[in-house]
N, CA, C and O atoms as a CHARMM CRD file, in Angstrom:
* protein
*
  256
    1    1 UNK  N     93.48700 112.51700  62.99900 PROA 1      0.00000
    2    1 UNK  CA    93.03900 111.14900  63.10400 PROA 1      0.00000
    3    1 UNK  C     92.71800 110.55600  61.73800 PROA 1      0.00000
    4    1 UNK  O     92.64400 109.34900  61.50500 PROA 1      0.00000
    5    2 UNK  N     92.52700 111.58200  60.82700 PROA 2      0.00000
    6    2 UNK  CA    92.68300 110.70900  59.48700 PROA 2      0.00000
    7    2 UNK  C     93.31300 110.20300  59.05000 PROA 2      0.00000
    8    2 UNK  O     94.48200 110.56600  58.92200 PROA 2      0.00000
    9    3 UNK  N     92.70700 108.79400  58.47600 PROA 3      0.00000
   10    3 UNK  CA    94.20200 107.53600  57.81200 PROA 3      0.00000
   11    3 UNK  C     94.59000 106.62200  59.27000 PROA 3      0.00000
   12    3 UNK  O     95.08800 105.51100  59.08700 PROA 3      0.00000
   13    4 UNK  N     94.36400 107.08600  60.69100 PROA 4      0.00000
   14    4 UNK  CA    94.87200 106.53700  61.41100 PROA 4      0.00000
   15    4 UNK  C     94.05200 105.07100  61.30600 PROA 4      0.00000
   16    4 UNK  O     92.92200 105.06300  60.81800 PROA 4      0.00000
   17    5 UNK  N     94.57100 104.04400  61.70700 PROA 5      0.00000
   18    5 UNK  CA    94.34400 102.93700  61.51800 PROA 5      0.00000
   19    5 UNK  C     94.04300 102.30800  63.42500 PROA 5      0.00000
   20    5 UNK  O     94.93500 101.93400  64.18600 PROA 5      0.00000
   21    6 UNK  N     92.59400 102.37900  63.73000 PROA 6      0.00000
   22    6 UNK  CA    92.17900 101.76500  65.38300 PROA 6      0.00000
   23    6 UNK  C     91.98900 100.38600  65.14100 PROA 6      0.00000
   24    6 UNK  O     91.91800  99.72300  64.10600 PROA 6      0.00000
   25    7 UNK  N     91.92200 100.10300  66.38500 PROA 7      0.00000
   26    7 UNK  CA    92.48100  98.58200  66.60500 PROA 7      0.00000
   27    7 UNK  C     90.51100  98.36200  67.04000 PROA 7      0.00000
   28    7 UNK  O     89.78500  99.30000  67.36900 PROA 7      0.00000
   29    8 UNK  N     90.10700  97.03600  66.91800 PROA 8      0.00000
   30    8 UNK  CA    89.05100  96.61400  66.60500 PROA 8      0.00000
   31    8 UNK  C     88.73800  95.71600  68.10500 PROA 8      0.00000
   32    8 UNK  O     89.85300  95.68100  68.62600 PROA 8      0.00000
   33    9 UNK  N     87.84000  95.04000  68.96300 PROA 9      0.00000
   34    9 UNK  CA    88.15200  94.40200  70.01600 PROA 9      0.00000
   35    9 UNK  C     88.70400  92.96600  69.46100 PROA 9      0.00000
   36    9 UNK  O     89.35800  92.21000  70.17900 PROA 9      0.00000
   37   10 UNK  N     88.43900  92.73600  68.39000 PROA 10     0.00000
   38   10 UNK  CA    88.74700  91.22300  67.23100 PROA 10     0.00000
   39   10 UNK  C     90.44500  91.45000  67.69900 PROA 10     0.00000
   40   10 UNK  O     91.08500  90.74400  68.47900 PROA 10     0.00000
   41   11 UNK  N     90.91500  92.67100  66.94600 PROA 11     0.00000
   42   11 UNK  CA    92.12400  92.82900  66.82600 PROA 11     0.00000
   43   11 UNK  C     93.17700  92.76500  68.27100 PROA 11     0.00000
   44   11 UNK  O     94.27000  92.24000  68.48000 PROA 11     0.00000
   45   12 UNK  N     92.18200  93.62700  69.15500 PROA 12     0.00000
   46   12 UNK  CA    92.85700  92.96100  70.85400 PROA 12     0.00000
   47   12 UNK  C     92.67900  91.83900  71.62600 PROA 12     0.00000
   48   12 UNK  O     93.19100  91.68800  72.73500 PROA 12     0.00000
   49   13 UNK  N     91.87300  90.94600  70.99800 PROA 13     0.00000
   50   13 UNK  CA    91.64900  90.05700  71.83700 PROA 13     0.00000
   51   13 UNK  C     92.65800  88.83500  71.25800 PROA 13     0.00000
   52   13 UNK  O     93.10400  87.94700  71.98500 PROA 13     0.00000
   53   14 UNK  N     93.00100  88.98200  69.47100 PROA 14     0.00000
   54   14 UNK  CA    94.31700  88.24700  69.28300 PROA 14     0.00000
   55   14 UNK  C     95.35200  88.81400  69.67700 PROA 14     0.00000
   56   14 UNK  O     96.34100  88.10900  69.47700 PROA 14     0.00000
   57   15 UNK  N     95.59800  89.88600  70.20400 PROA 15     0.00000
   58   15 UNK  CA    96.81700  90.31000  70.44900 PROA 15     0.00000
   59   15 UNK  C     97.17000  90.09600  71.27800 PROA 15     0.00000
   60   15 UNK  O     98.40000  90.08400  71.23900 PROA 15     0.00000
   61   16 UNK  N     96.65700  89.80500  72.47900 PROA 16     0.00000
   62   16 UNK  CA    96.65300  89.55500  74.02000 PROA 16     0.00000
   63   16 UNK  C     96.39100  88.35300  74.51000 PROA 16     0.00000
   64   16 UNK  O     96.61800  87.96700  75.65700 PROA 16     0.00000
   65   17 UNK  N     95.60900  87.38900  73.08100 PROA 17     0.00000
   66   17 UNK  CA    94.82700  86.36800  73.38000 PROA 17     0.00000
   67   17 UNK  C     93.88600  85.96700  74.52400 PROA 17     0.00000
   68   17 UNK  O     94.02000  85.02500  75.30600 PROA 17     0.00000
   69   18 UNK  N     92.99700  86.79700  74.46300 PROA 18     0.00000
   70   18 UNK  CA    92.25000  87.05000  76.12400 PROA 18     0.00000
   71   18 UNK  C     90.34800  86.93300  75.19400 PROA 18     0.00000
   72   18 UNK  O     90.07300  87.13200  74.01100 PROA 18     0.00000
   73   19 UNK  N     89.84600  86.71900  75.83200 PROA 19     0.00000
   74   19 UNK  CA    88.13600  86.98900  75.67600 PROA 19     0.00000
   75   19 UNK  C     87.80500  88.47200  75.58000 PROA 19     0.00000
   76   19 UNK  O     88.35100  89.27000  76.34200 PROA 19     0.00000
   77   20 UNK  N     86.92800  88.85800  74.66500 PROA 20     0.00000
   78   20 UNK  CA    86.49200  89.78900  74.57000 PROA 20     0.00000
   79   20 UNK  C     86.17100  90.65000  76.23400 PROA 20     0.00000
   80   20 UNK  O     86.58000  91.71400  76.69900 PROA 20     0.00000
   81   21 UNK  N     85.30800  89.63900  76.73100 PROA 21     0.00000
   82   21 UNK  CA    85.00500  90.01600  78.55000 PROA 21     0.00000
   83   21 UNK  C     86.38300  90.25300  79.55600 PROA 21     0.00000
   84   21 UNK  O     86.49500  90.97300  80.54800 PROA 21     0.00000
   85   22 UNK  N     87.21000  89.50800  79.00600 PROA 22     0.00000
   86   22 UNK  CA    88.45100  90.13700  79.73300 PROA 22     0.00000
   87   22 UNK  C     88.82900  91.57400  79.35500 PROA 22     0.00000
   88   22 UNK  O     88.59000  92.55600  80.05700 PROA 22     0.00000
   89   23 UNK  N     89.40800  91.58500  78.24000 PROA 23     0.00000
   90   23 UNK  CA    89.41100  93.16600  77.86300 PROA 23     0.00000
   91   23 UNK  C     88.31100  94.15300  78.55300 PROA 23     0.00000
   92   23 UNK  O     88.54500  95.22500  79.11100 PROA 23     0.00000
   93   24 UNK  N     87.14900  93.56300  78.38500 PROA 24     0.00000
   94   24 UNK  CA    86.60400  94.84900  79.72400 PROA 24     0.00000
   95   24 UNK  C     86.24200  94.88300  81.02400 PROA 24     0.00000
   96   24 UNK  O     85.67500  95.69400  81.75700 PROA 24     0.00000
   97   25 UNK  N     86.81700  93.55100  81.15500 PROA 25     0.00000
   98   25 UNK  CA    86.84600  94.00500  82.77700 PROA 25     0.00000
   99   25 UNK  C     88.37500  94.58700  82.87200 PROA 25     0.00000
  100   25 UNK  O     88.54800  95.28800  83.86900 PROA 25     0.00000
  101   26 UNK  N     89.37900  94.44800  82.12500 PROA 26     0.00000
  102   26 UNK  CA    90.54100  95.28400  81.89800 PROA 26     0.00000
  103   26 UNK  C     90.18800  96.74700  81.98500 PROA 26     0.00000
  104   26 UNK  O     91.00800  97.53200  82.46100 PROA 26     0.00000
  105   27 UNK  N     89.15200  97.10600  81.60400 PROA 27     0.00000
  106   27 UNK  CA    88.77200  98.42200  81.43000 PROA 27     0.00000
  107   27 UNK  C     88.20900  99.12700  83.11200 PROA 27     0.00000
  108   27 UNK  O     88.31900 100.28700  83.51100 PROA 27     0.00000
  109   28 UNK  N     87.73100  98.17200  83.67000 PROA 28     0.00000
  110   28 UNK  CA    87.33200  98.57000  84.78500 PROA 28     0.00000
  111   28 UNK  C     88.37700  98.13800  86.01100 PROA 28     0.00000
  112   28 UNK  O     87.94300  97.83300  87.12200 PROA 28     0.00000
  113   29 UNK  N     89.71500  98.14400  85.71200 PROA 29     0.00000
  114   29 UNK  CA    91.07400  97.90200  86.90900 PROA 29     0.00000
  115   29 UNK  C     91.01400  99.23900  87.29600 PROA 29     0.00000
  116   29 UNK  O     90.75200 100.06000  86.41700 PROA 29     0.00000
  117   30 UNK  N     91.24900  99.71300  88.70900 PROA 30     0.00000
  118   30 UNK  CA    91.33400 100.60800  89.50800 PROA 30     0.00000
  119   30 UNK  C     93.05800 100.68400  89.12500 PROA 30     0.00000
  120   30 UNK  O     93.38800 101.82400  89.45200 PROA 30     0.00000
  121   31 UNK  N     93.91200 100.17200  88.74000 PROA 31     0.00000
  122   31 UNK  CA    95.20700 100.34400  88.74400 PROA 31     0.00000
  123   31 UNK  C     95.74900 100.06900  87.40700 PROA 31     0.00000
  124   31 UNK  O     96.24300  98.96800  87.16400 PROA 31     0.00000
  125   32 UNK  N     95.70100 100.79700  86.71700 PROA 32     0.00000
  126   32 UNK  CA    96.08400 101.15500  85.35500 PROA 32     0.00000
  127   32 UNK  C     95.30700 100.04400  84.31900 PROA 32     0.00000
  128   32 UNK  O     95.76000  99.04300  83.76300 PROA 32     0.00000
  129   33 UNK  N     93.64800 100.77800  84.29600 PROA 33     0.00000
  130   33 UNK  CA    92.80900 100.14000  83.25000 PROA 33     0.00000
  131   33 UNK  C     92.96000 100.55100  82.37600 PROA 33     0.00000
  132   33 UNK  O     93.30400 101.67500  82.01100 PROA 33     0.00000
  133   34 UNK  N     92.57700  99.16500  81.62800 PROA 34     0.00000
  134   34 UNK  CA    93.10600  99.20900  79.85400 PROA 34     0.00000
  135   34 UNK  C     91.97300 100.73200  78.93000 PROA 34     0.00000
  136   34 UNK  O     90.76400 100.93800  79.04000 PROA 34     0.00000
  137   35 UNK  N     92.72900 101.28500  78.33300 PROA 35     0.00000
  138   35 UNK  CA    92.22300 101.88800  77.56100 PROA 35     0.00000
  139   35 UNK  C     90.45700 102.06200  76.89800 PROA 35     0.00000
  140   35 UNK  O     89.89500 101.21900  76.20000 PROA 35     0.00000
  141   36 UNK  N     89.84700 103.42500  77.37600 PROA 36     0.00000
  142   36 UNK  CA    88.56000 102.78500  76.68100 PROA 36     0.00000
  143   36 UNK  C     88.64400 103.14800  75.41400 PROA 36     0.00000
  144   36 UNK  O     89.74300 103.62600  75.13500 PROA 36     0.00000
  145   37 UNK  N     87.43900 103.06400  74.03600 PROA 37     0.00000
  146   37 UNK  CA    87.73100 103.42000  73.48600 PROA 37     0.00000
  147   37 UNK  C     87.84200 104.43200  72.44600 PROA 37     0.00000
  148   37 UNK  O     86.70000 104.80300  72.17600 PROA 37     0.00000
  149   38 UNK  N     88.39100 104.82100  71.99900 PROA 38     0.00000
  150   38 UNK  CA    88.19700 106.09000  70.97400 PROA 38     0.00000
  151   38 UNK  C     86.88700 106.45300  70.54900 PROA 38     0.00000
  152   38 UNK  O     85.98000 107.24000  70.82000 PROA 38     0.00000
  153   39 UNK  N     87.19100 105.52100  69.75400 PROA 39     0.00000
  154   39 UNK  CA    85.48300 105.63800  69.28600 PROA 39     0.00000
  155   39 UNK  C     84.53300 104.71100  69.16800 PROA 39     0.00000
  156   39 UNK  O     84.80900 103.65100  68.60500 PROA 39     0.00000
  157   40 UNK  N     83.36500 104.92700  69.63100 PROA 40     0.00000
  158   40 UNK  CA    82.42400 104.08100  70.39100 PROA 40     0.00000
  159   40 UNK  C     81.01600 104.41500  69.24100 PROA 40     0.00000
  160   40 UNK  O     80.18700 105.32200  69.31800 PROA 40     0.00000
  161   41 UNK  N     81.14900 103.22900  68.12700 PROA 41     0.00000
  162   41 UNK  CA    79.61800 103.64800  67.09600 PROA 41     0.00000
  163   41 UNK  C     78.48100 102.84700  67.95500 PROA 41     0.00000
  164   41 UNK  O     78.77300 101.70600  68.31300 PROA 41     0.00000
  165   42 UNK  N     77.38800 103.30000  68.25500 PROA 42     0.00000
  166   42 UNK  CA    76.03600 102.80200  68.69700 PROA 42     0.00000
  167   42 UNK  C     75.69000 101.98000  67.62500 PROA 42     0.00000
  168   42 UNK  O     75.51200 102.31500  66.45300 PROA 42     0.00000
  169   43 UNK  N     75.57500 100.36400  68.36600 PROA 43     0.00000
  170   43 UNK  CA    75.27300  99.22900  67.81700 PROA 43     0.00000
  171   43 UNK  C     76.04500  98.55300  66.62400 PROA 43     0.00000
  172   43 UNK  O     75.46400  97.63800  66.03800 PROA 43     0.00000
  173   44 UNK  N     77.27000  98.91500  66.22500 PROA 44     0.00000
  174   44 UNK  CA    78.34500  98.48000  65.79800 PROA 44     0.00000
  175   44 UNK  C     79.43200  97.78700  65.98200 PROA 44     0.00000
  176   44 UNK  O     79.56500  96.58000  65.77800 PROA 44     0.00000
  177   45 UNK  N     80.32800  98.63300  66.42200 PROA 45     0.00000
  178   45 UNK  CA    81.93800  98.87000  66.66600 PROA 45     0.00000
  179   45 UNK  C     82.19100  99.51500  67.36200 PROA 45     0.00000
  180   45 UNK  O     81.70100 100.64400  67.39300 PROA 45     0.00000
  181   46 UNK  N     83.61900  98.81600  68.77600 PROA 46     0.00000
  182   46 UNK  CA    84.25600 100.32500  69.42400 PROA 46     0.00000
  183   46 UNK  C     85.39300 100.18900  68.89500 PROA 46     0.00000
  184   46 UNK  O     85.67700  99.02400  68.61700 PROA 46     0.00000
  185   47 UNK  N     86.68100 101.49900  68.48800 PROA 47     0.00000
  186   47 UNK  CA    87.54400 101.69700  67.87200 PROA 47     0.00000
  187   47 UNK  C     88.06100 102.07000  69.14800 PROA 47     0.00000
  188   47 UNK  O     87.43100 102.69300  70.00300 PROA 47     0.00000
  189   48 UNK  N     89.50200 101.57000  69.26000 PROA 48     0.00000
  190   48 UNK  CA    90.68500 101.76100  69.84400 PROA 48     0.00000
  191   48 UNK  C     92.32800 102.54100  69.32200 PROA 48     0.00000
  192   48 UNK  O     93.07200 102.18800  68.40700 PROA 48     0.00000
  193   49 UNK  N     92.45600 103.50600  70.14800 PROA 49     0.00000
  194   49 UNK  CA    93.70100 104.25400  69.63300 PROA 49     0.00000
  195   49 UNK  C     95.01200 103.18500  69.78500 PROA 49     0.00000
  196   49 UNK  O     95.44900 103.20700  70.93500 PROA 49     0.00000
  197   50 UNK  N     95.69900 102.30300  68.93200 PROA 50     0.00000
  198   50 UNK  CA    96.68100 102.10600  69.35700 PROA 50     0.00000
  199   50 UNK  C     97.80000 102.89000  69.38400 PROA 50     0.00000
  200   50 UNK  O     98.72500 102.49600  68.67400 PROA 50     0.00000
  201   51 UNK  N     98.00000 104.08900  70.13500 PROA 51     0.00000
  202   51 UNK  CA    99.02800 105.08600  70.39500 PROA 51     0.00000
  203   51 UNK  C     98.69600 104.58800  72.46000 PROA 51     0.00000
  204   51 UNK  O     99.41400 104.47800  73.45400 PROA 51     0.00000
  205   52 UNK  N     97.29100 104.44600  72.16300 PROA 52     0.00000
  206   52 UNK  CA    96.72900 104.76800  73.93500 PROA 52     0.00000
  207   52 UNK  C     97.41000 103.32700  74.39300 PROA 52     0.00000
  208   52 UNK  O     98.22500 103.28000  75.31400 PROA 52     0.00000
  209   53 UNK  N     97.00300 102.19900  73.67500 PROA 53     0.00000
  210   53 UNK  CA    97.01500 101.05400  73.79200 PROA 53     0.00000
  211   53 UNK  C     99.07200 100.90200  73.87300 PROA 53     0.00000
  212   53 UNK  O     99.61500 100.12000  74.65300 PROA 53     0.00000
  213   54 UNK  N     99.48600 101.38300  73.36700 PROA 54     0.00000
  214   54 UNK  CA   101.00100 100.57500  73.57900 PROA 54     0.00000
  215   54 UNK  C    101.49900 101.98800  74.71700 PROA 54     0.00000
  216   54 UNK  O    102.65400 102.18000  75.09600 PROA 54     0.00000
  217   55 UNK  N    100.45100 102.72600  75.04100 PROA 55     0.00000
  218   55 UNK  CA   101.18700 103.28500  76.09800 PROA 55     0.00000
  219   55 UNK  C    100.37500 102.88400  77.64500 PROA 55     0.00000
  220   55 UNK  O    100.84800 103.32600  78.69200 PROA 55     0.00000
  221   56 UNK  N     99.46500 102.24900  77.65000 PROA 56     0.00000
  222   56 UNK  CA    99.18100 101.32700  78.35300 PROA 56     0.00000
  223   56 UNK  C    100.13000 100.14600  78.74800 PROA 56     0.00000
  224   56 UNK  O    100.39000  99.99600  79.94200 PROA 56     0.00000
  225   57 UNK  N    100.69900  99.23700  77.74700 PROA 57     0.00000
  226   57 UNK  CA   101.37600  98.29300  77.44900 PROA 57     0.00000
  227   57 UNK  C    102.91500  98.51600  78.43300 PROA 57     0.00000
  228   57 UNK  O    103.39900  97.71300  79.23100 PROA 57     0.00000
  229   58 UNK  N    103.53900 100.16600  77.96000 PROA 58     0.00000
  230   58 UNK  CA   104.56100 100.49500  78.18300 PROA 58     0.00000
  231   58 UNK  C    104.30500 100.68100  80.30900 PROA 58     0.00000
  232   58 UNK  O    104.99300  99.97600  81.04600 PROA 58     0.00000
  233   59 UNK  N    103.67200 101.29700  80.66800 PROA 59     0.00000
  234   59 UNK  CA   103.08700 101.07200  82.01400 PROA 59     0.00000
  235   59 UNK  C    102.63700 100.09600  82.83900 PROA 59     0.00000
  236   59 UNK  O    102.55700 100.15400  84.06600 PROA 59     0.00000
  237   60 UNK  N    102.24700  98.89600  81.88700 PROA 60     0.00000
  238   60 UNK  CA   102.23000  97.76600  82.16700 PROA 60     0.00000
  239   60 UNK  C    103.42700  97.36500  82.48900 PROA 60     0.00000
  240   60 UNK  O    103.74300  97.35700  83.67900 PROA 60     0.00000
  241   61 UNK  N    104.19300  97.01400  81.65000 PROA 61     0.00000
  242   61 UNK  CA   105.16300  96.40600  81.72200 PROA 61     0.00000
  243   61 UNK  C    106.25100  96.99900  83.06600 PROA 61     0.00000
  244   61 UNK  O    106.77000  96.27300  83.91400 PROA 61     0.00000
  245   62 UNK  N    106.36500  98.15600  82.98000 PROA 62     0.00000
  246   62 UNK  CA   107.28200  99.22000  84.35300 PROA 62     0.00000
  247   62 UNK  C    106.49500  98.62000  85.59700 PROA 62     0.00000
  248   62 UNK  O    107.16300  98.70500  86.62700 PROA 62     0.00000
  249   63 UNK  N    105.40700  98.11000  85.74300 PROA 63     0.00000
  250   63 UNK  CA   104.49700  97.21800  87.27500 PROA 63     0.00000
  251   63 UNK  C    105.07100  96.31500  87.21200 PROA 63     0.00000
  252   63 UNK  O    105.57800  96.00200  88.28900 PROA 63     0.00000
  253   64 UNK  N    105.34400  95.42500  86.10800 PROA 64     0.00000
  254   64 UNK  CA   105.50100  93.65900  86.43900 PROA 64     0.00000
  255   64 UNK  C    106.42100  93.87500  86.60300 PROA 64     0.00000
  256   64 UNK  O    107.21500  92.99100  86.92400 PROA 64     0.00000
């Protein structure tokens, strides 16, 4: 995981263009919820794997 570069909720919420609150209620779908995340600092930042995240994406997309 060193050097790897996680995606920020800043960074998913332009990517998707959605509200921060969407992304987690994304997290709580009974049918392929969005990714939680990697790493979770107390009273900071949560860090997101984008490896998890575009294989989310890829499963997404095989539903619609």
């Amino acid at each position: 995981m060193i050097g790897k570069q996680f995606l920020t909720i800043s960074d998913l919420t332009h990517r998707y263009q959605v509200s921060k609150r969407t992304i987690y209620r994304w997290m709580k779908l009974e049918n392929n919820p969005f990714p939680q995340p990697k790493i979770n600092q107390v009273g900071t930042t949560c860090l997101w794997d984008p490896d998890e995240i575009e294989a989310w994406e890829s499963r997404a997309s095989k539903t619609a």
